[in-house]
LUMNU-962337 format. One line per field, with one value per residue (C-alpha): residue in three letters; x, y, z. Coordinates in steps of 0.5 Angstrom, whole numbers. Example, Ala and Ser with C-alpha at 12.3 -4.5 7.8 and 13.67 -1.06 7.14 Angstrom:
2
lumtor = [ALA, SER];
X = [25, 27];
Y = [-9, -2];
Z = [16, 14];
//
This chain:
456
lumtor = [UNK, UNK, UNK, UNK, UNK, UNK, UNK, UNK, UNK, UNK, UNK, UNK, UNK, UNK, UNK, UNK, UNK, UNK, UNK, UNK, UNK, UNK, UNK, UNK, UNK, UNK, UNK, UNK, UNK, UNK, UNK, UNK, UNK, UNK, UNK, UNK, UNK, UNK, UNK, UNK, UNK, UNK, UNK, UNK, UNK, UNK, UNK, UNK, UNK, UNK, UNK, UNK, UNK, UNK, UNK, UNK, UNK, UNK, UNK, UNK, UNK, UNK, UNK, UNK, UNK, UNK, UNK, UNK, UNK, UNK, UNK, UNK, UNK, UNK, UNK, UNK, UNK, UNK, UNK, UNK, UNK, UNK, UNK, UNK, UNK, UNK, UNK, UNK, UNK, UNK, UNK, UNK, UNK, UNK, UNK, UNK, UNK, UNK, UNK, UNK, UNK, UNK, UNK, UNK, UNK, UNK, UNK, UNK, UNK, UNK, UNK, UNK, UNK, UNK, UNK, UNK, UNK, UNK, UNK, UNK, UNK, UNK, UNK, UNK, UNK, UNK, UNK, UNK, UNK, UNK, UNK, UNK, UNK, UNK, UNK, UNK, UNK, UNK, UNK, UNK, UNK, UNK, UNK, UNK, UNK, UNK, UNK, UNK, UNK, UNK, UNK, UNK, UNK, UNK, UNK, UNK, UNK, UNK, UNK, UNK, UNK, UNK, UNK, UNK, UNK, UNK, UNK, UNK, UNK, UNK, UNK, UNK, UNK, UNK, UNK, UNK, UNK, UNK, UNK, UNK, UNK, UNK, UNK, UNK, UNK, UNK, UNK, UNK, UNK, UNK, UNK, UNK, UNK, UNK, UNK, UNK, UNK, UNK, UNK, UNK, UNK, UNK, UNK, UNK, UNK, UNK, UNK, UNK, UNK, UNK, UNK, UNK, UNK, UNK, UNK, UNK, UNK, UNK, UNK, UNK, UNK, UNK, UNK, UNK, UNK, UNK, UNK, UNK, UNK, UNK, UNK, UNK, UNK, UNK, UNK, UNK, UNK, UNK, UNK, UNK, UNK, UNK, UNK, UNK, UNK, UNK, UNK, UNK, UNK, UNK, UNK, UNK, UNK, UNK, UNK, UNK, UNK, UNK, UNK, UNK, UNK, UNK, UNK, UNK, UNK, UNK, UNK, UNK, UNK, UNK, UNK, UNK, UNK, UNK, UNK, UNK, UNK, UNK, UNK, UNK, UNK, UNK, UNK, UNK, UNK, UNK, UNK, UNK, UNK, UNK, UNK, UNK, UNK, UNK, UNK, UNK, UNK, UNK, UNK, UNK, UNK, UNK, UNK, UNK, UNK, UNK, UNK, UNK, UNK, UNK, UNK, UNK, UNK, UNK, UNK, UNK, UNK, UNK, UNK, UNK, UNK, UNK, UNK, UNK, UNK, UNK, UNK, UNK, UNK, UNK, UNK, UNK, UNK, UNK, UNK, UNK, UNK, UNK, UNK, UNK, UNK, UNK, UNK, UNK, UNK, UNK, UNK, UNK, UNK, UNK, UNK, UNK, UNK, UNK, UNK, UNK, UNK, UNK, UNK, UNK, UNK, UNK, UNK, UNK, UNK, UNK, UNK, UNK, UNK, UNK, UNK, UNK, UNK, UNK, UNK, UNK, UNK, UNK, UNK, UNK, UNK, UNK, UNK, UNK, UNK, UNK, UNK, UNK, UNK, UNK, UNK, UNK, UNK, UNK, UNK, UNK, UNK, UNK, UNK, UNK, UNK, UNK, UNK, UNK, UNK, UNK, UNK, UNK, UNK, UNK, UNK, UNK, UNK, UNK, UNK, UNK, UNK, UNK, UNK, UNK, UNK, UNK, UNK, UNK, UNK, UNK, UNK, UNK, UNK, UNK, UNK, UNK, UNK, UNK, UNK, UNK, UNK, UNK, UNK, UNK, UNK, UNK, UNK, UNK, UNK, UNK, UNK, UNK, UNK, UNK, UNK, UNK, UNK, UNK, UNK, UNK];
X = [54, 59, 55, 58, 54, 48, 48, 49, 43, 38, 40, 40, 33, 32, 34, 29, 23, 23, 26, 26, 22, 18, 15, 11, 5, 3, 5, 13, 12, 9, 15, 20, 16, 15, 24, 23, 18, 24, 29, 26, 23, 31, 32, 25, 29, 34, 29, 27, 20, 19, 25, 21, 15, 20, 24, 17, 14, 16, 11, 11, 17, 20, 20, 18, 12, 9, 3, 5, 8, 2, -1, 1, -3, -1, -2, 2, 8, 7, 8, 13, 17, 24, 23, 21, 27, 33, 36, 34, 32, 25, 19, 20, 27, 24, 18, 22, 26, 19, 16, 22, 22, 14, 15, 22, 20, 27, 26, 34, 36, 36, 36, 41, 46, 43, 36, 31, 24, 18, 11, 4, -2, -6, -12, -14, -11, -5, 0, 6, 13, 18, 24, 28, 36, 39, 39, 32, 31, 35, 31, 24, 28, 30, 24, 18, 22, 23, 16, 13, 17, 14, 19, 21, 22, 27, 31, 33, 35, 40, 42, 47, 47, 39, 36, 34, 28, 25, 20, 15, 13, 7, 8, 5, 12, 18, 24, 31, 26, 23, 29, 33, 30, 35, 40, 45, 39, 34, 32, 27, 23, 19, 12, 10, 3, 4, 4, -2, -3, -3, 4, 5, 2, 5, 12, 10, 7, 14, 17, 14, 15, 22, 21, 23, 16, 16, 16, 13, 7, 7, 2, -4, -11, -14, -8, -7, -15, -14, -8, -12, -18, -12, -10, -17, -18, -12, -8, -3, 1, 6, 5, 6, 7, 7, 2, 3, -2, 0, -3, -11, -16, -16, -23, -25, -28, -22, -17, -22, -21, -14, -14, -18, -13, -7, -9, -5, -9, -6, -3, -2, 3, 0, 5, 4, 8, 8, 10, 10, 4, 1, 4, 0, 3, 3, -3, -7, -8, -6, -1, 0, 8, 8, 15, 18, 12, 7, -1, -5, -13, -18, -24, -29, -36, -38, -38, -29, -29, -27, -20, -16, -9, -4, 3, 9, 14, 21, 25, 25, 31, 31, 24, 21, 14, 11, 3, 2, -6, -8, -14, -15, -21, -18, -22, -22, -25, -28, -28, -22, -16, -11, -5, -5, -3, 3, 5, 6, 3, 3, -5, -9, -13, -20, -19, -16, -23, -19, -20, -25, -28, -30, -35, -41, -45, -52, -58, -62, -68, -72, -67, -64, -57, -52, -51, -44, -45, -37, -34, -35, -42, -43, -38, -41, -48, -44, -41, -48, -50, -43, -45, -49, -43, -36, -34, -37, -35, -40, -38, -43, -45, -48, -55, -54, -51, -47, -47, -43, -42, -38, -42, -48, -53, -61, -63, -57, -57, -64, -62, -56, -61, -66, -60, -57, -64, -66, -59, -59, -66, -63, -59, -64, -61, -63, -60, -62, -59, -57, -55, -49, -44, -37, -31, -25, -20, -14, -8, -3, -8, -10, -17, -22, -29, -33, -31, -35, -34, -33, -38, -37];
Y = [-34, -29, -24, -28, -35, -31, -28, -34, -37, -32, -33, -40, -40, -34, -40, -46, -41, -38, -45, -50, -55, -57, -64, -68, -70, -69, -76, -74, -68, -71, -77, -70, -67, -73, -73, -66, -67, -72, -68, -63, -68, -70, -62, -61, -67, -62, -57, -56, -56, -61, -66, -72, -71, -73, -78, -82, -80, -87, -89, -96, -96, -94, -87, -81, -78, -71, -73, -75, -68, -64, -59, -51, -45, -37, -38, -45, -41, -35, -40, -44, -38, -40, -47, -45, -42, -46, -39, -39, -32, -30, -28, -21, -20, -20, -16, -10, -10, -10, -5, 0, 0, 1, 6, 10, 7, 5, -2, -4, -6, -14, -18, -24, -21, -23, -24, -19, -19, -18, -17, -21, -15, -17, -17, -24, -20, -21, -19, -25, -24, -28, -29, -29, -30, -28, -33, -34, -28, -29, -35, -31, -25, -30, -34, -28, -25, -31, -32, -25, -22, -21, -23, -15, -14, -20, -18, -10, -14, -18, -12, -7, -1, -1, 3, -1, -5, 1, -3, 2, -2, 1, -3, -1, -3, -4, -9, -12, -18, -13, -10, -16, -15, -9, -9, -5, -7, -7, 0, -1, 5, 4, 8, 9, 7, 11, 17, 20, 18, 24, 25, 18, 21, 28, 23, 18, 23, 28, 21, 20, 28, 26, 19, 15, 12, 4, -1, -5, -2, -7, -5, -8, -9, -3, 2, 0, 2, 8, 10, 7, 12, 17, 14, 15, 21, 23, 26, 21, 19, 12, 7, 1, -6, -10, -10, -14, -14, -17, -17, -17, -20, -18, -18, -18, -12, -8, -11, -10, -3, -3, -6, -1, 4, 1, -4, -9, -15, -16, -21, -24, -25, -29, -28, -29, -29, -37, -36, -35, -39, -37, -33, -31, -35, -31, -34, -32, -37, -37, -43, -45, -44, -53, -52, -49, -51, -56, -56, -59, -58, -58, -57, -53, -55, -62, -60, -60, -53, -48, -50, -47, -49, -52, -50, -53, -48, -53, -47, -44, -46, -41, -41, -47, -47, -55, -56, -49, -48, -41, -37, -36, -39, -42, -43, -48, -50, -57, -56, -53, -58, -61, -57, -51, -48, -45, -52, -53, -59, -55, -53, -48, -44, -40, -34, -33, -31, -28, -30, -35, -30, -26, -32, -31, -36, -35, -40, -43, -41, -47, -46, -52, -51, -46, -44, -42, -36, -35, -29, -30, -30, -24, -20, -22, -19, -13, -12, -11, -6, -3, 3, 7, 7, 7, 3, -2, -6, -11, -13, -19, -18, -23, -25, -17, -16, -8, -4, 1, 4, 10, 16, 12, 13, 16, 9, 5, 2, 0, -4, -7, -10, -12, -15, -18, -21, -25, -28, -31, -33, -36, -41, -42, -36, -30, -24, -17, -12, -5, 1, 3, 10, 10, 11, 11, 6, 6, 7, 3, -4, -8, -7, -13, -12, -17, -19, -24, -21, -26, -28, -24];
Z = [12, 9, 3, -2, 0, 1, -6, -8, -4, -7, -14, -13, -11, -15, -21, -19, -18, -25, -29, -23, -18, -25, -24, -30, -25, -19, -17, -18, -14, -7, -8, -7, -1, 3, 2, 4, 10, 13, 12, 15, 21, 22, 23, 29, 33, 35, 37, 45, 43, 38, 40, 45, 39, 35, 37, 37, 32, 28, 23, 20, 17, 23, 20, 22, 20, 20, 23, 29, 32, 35, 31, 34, 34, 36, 43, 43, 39, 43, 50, 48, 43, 46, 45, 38, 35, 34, 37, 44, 42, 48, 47, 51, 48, 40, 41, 45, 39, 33, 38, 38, 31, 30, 35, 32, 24, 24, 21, 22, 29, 29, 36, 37, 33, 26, 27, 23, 28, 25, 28, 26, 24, 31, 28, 32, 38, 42, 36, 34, 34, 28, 26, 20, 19, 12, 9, 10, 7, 2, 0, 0, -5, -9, -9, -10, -15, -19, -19, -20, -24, -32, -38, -39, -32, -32, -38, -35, -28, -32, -37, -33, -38, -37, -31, -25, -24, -19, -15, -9, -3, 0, 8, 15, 17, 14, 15, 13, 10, 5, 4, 3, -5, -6, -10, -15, -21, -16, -13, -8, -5, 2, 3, 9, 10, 17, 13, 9, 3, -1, 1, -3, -8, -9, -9, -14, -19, -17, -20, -25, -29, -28, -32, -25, -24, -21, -26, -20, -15, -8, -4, 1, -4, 0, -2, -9, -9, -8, -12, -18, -15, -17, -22, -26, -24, -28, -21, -21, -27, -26, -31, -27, -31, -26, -19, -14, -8, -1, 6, 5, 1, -6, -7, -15, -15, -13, -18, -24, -21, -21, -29, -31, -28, -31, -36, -32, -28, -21, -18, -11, -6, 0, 6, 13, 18, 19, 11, 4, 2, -5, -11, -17, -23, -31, -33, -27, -21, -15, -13, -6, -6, -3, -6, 0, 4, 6, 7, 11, 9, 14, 12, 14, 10, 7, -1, 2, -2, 4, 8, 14, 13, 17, 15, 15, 13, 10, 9, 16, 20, 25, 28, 27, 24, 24, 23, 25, 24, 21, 22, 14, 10, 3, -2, -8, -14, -14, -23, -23, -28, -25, -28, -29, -36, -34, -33, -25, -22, -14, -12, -14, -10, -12, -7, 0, 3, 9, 17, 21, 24, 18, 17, 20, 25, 25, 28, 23, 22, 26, 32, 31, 29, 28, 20, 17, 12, 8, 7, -1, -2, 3, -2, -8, -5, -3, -9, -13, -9, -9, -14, -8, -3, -3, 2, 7, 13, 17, 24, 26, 34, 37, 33, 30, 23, 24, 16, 15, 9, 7, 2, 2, -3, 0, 0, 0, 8, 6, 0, 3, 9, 4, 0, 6, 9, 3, 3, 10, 8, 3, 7, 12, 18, 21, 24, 25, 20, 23, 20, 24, 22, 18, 21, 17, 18, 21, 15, 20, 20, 15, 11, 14, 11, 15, 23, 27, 34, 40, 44, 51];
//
């Protein structure tokens, strides 16, 4: 595509994120994507991987149906990577390229000519390759900024004797998909989070003397923690009017600390490498992006109040996402209305509670079962005791509960464990709860404050 066409594709986009894909009930709004899911089902019958399941999956219309395509995980994507994208594009080839630029923190080289390469986090193990073409990224520009932007934001964008809208990207790894925000009214900075974060700092307030500080701060849960920590202390002095956390669980204790620290509540960007799943909207909820992506829900208890999605991603045409299944927890609100107040009919979610493996699984107290234990609950534990340690990690290891916590009180482990044993009563478990030393996290991997190890 020339750069004019592209141009055009993200304002376009850009356009129908802000004021578009409005529909007056929910009903209007799934005719739409069953249209969508069979265009998309005629694009899969082109693709290796998926065109004998396609040419076969016809329903009783004689039409073809989603449900009929197998349902993908990492180790099926990772097997069957060439035979997945549209570009014959191999595994060994996309993953030379994602790791040089790691290596070197040089984020431009592209593979197939055209194609950025990005890499998953690996924090379920071997890490995943992707691929995106620019229009694809152009599509994902247009789409987050139509969705995040605040109305004063909005306006400098379009008024060009105004200074660009400076965003700062805090990322463990930078990319043309990121950058592909930049523009002349858009003036990006990437932070890398390789680097200590006092460097950060010292930019950000340099910026700030000079009046360039960012109108728009972009960084993982953990990272806005700590510049909201500096913030209050009075060591750094941006004034943010936007907040856009990515890439970890935003956990509620850590966004009302970054509203204390900005007088701006945050908002979510809920990214995967399978896609862009979930945006914020103005009034605070956290929307599943089914315009550009469909959600099947795989229920993890009775109640149907927890789910781990399979994603079919509409606007990647370069690597084919079709009923992948995610290792995140979802989280709904069985009360919660069935519009929200901004106006879209697309679904809530309550939170993104953050991988399966932080759910810990533990025999019940009779010895007969197995009980799951969410990650919410735990939090919300953690977070009563939270004024007598810094930071905490729990890594469940066979029948043992690991706690560490950073600058704890005299007192805190013992608390923490009488806390952590009384929950698990109450759900009918048991564990052994151990003190176990903090060590600091790494700044190049993402923030996971409750891990269920495998079982050897």
């Amino acid at each position: 595509m020339t750069d004019r066409a592209l141009v055009a594709a993200m304002t376009g986009r850009f356009v129908r994120a802000r004021w578009g894909f409005r529909f007056r009930t929910r009903a209007r709004f799934e005719a739409w994507q069953r249209r969508r899911i069979r265009s998309f089902l005629r694009r899969v019958a082109r693709v290796p991987f998926y065109r004998s399941a396609a040419a076969t999956a016809d329903g009783a219309n004689g039409r073809r149906v989603l449900g009929d395509l197998p349902v993908i995980d990492k180790a099926t994507m990772l097997e069957h990577f060439d035979a997945l994208n549209t570009r014959g594009v191999r595994l060994a080839d996309a993953l030379g390229v994602a790791l040089e630029a790691e290596r070197s923190r040089d984020f431009t080289p592209l593979v197939d000519g055209d194609l950025t390469v990005g890499l998953s986090s690996g924090t379920s193990g071997r890490r995943a390759a992707f691929l995106v073409s620019p229009r694809e990224r152009r599509l994902w520009a247009g789409t987050v900024l139509g969705r995040v932007l605040d109305a004063r934001s909005l306006r400098q964008l379009v008024q060009p004797w105004r200074p660009p809208v400076r965003i700062a990207f805090f990322l463990r790894a930078g990319g043309n998909l990121y950058e592909s925000v930049a523009s002349s009214r858009i003036r990006f900075a990437f932070h890398d989070l390789t680097e200590p974060m006092a460097a950060h700092v010292a930019e950000l307030q340099a910026a700030a003397r000079r009046g360039a500080g960012p109108d728009v701060l972009v960084a993982p849960a953990s990272v806005l923690d700590a510049l909201a920590r500096e913030a209050r202390a009075g060591v750094l002095g941006i004034r943010p009017r936007l907040v856009i956390s990515v890439a970890e669980v935003l956990e509620t204790e850590t966004a009302e600390r970054v509203e204390a620290a900005w007088g701006v509540a945050p908002r979510q960007v809920y990214q995967a490498t399978e896609g862009l799943l979930a945006i914020t909207c103005p009034q605070g909820a956290l929307h599943l992006n089914e315009e550009s992506v469909h959600i099947e829900r795989e229920w993890l208890d009775e109640a149907r109040t927890r789910f781990q999605p399979i994603v079919t991603d509409f606007d990647r045409t370069t690597q084919i996402i079709a009923r992948y299944r995610l290792d995140d927890v979802l989280r709904v609100d069985p009360e919660a209305p069935a519009r929200c107040r901004c106006g879209r009919v697309t679904a809530v979610v309550a939170a993104v509670d953050g991988r399966a493996d932080a759910v810990l699984r533990l025999p019940a107290i009779d010895g007969r079962s197995v009980v799951e234990v969410f990650p919410d609950v735990v939090r919300q534990v953690m977070a009563r005791g939270s004024s007598a340690y810094a930071d905490w990690r729990i890594r469940q290891a066979g029948l043992d509960l690991h706690v560490s916590l950073a600058e704890p009180a005299p007192d805190a482990h013992a608390q923490v464990a009488a806390s952590l044993t009384a929950l698990l009563a109450r759900y009918g478990c048991h564990a052994t709860v151990l003190s176990a030393p903090w060590q600091e996290p790494d700044p190049t991997a993402k923030v996971r404050r409750i891990v269920r190890e495998a079982a050897p």
